[in-house]
N, C-alpha and C positions, 0 to 999 in steps of 0.2 A: 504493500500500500504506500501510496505517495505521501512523503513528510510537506510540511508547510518549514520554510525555511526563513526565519525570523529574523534571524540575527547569528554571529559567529558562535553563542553559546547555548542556542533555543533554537530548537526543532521540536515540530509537535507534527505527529502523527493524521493523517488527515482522518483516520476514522476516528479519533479521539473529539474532534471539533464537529464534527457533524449532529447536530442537535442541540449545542451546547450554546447558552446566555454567555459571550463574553463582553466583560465590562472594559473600557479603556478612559477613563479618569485622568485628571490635569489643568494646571492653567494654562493659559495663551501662552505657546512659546516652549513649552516643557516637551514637545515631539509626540501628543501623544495623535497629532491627527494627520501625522508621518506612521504611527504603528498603523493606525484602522487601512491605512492608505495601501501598509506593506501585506495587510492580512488579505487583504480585497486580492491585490497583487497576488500572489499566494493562491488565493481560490483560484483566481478567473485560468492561472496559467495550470492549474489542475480541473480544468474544466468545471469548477465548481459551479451551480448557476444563483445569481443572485440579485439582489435589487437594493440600492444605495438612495436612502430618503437624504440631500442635499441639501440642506437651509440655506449655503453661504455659494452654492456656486462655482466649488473650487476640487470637485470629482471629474471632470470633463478630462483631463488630462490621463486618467486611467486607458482613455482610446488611441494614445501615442504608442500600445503596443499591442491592443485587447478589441477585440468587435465587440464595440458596447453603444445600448441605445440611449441617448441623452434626451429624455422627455419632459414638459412643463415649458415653462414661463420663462427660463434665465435666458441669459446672453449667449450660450453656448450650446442652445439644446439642437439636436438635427430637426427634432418637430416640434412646433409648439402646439399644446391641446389641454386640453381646460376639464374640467369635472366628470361629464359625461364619458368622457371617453377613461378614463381611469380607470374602470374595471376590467375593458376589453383589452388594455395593457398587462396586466396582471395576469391574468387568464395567457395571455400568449406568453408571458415570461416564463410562467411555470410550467403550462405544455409543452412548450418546445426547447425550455432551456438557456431561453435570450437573457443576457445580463442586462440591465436596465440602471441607471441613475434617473433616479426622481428630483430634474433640479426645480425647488419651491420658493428657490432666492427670490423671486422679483411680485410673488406675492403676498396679499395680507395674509394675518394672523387669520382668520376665518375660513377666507378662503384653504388656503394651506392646509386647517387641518381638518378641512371637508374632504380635500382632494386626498389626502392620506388613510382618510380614514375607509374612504369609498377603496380604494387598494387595496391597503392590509386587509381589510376585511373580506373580499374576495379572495385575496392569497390565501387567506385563512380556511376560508369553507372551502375551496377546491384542493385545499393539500387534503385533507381529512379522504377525501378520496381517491387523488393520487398516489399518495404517500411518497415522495421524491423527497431526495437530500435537495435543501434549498436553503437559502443564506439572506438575512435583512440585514441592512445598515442603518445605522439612524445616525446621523450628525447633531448634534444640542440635544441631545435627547430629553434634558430638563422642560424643552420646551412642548415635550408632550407626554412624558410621564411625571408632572412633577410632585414634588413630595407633600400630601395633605388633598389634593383637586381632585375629585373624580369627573372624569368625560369618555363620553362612548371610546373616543380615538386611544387615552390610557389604558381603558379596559382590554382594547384590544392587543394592542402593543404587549401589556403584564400579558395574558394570555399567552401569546405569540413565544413570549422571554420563559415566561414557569413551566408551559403545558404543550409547547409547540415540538419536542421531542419527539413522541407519537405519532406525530404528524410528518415527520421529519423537515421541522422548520427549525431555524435554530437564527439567533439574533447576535450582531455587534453594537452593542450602543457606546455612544460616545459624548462625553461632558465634560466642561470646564467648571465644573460646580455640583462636585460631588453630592453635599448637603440637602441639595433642590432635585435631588432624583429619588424617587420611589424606592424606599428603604426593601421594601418586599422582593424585589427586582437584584439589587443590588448583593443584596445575603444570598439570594439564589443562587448566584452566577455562578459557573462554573471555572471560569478561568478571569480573571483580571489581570488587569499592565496600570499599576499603578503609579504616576509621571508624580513629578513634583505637584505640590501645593503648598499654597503661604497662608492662607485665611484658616483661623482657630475651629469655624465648625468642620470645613472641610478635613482637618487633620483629625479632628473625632470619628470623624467617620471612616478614616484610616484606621483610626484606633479599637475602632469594633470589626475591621476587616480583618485584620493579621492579627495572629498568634504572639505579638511581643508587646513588652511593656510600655507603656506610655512615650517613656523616656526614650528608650530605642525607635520604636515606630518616627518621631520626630528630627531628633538626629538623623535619621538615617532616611527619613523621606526631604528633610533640607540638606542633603549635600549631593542628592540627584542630579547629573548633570542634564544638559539636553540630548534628547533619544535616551537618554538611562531611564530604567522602571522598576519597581518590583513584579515580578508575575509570582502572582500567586494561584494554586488550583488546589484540587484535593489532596493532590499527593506531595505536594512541597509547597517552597513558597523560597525566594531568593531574587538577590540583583540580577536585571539583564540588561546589554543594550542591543536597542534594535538598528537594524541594517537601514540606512537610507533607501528611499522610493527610488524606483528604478523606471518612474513613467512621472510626466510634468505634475508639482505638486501648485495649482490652481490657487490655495490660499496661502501662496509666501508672501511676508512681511514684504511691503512696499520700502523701495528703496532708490536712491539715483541713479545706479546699475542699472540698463536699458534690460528687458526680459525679456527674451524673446518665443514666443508660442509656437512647442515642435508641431510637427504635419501630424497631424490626426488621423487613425483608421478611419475609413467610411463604412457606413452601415450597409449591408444588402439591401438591393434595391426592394426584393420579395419582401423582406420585414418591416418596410417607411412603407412600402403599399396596404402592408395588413394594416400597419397603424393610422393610417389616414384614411382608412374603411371607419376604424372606429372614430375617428375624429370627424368623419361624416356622416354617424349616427350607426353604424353597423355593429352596436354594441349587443353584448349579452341582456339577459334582464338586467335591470339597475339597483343598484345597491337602494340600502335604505335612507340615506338622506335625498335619494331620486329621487325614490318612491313617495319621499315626502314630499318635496318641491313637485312632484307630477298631480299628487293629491290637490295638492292648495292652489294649480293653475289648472286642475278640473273644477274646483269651487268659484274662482274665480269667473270662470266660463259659465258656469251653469247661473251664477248670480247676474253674469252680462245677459244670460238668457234672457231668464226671466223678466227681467227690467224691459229687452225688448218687448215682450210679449204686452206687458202689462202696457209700455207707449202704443200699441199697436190697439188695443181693447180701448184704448180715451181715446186715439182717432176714428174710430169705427163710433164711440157713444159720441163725438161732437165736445168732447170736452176742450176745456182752451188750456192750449201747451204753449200760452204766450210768455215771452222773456218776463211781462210785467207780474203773468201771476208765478211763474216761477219764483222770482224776487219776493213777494208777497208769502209763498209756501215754498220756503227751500225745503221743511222738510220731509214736503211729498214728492220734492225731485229728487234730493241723495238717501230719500230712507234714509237719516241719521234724524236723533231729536234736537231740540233747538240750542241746545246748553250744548254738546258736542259742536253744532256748528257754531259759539256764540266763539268757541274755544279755539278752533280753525280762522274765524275772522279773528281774534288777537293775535294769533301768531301770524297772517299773514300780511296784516298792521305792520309788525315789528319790520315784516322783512323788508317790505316796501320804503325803507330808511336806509338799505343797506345800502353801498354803492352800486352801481349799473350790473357791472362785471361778474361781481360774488351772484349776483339773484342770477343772472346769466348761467354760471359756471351749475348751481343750485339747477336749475331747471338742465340743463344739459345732464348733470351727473342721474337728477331722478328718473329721468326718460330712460338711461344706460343702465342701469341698479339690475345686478352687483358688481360690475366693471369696473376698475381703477382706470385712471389716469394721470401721469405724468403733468406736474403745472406747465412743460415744455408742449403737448400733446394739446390738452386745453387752452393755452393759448393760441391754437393753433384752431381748436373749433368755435370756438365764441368769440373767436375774429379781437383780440386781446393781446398788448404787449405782454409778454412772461415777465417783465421788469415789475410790472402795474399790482400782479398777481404775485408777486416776490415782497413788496415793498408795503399791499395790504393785504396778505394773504385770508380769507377768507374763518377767523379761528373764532367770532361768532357762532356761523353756521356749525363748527364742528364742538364747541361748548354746547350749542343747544342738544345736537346731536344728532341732527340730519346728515351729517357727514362724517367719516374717518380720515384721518390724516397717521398716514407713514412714512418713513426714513426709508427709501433701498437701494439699493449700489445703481439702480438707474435712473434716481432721482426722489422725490416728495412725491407722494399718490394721494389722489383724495377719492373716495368713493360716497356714494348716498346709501344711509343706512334708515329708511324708510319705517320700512317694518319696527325695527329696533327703536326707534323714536317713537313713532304711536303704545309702544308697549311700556313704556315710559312713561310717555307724559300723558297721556289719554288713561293710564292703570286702573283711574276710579270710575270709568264707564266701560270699560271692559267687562266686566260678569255681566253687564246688563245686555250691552249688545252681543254678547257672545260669537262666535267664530264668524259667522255672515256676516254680521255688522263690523266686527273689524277690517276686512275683509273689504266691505263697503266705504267705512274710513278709511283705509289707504289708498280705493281708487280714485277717491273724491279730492284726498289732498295731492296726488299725485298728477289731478288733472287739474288743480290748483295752482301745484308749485311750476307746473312745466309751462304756464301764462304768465310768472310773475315778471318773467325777464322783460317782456314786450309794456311790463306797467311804468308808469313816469317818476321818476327817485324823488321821494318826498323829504324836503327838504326841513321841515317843520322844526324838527330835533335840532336843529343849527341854532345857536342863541343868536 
């Protein structure tokens, strides 16, 4: 059986890892996402098949030696593809063997661990019938198992890490912050590479890892150099250092030393066409956050029905569907009550203050929901200097909460978080209206906010 060759004093047996939670722990800089890098390394070139969840972006250099599919949102993917198609990704990595990075860099926190979750989860129920040796990566892994949270995406993930042996799935998780990962997860593991760390909880948690006292565990995890670890597993525990990546490492420390990006393997042409079947809808059933989102745009539908039917029955009795008596009974035009709507007219009061551009950007991003964009991108559709948009950026609307605003290596993203604001700020008419009438609130304010751009900036608030 083929060894995994780690480093000059570490070799591990490839049927020893196959099943196995390995943990790889460290701060920025301590080498430890040079090991997960060499491990990957290691699998891919023992045919191992696997899939690497990417947060930052900097896996893509695994293809300078390796046929690997680089899919999502980053800068570097071969194809880009969005939620839907995530499971039919999954599904082909594990049938056929395809090694896959999942780069998630250039989306939100929501999105992200939608699209994760929609994955693992599939990987998950079709191992159970496969049974195939298969390998995850997770990069920050804190930021989806973290220590005290429960969420569908952790449960799956702990699963995966505790119970995925059987299945023969087995996990690499990887964190700069020991402390904030799922302690249950962690005691499991079967093998760890523990890098340096400076921070007092993180070293506790060394401290309940390893077999040695206090005092030793500390000394002797501060004089670790860069690429030095402890590995520890069941049957020992000792210094190692591991061997430098031997394919481009994507997240090196920036520097004034020009870096130049090696030629990268290209994908088969046969497996960018299966993927772009599924990016064109020629997915499997759909996972469960689908099925949810398929749920609530069939209620949506059936509520647009009905409304039609019901205008179609007052033109047929001769009733007057005039603007004036609309005005009069708004709330026999949005079915909502009046104190809802008294609630929608303050808020859209407020907006009507805001500068041109934000109420602009505001109706562009609700009409697009749940789509980021770039302030370079939006300046680009609502016909806007990016300076103007830099200089007042819109952080009203994302205090209220109609909008998110993020940091990513391609820029500041803003997106409309619709839903999430009615659930908020509407909370105390909610039971009353229950699911339809929410449902009817977002369309209502949705066909609100995507007019507001075109209203005249009221200037009133000016002393």
């Amino acid at each position: 059986m083929r060894a995994l060759n780690l480093g000059p004093d570490l070799s591990l047996p490839l049927s020893e890892v196959i099943g196995q939670c390995v943990a790889i722990l460290g701060i920025r800089g301590s080498g430890k996402s040079n090991t997960a890098g060499v491990i990957f390394e290691e699998l891919l070139s023992a045919r191992y098949p696997l899939s690497i969840v990417d947060i930052d972006g900097e896996y893509f250099g695994l293809k300078e030696k390796y046929e690997v599919l680089v899919v999502g949102s980053g800068e570097n993917v071969d194809i880009g593809l969005g939620l839907d198609a995530a499971p039919g990704v999954a599904e082909l990595s594990l049938r056929e063997g395809v090694p896959v990075i999942l780069d998630v860099s250039d989306m939100l926190a929501e999105e992200r661990e939608l699209f994760v979750l929609e994955y693992l989860t599939r990987i998950w129920s079709l191992a159970g019938k496969l049974r195939k040796p298969y390998m995850i990566g997770i990069e920050e892994c804190h930021e989806f198992i973290p220590q005290g949270v429960r969420t569908d995406l952790k449960e799956v993930i702990s699963r995966i890490a505790l119970r995925g042996r059987k299945r023969g799935l087995g996990a690499v998780i990887v964190s700069q912050r020991s402390a904030k990962v799922e302690k249950d997860v962690l005691t499991q593991a079967g093998m760890l590479f523990l890098h340096r760390v400076v921070h007092e909880v993180d070293m506790r948690v060394y401290s309940e890892l390893l077999p040695w006292p206090k005092g030793e565990v500390k000394e002797t995890v501060a004089g670790l150099g860069v690429g030095e670890c402890i590995y520890l597993s069941r049957e020992e525990v000792r210094k190692v250092r591991i061997r430098p990546r031997a394919t481009f490492h994507g997240g090196f420390t920036p520097s004034f030393k020009p870096v130049e990006t090696p030629k990268l393997r290209q994908v088969r042409g046969e497996i960018l066409a299966a993927i772009r079947r599924f990016g064109d809808g020629a997915t499997p059933a759909p996972g469960p956050a689908l099925r949810n989102r398929l749920e609530e745009l069939e209620t949506q539908l059936a509520l647009k029905e009905a409304r039609l039917r019901e205008l179609e029955r007052r033109l047929k009795e001769g009733e007057d569907e005039s603007p004036a008596c609309q005005e009069a009974q708004p709330e026999d035009e949005t079915g909502l009550p009046p104190e809802v709507l008294r609630q929608v007219d303050r808020l859209l009061r407020r907006l009507k203050r805001l500068p041109v551009h934000q109420r602009r950007l505001l109706a562009f991003l609700v009409a697009r929901e749940p789509r980021a964009y770039t302030t370079a991108e939006l300046a680009a559709w609502i016909d806007c200097a990016e300076a103007a948009l830099l200089a007042e950026p819109p952080n009203p609307l994302v205090e209220l909460g109609l909008l998110s605003c993020e940091r990513l290596a391609r820029g500041i993203t803003y997106r409309a978080r619709l839903k999430h604001y009615v659930a908020h700020a509407f909370s105390g008419f909610l039971p009353e209206l229950g699911p339809e009438g929410e449902h009817l609130l977002i369309s209502h304010l949705r066909r609100c906010l995507s007019r507001i751009s075109t209203t005249e900036r009221n200037f009133s608030h000016i002393p």
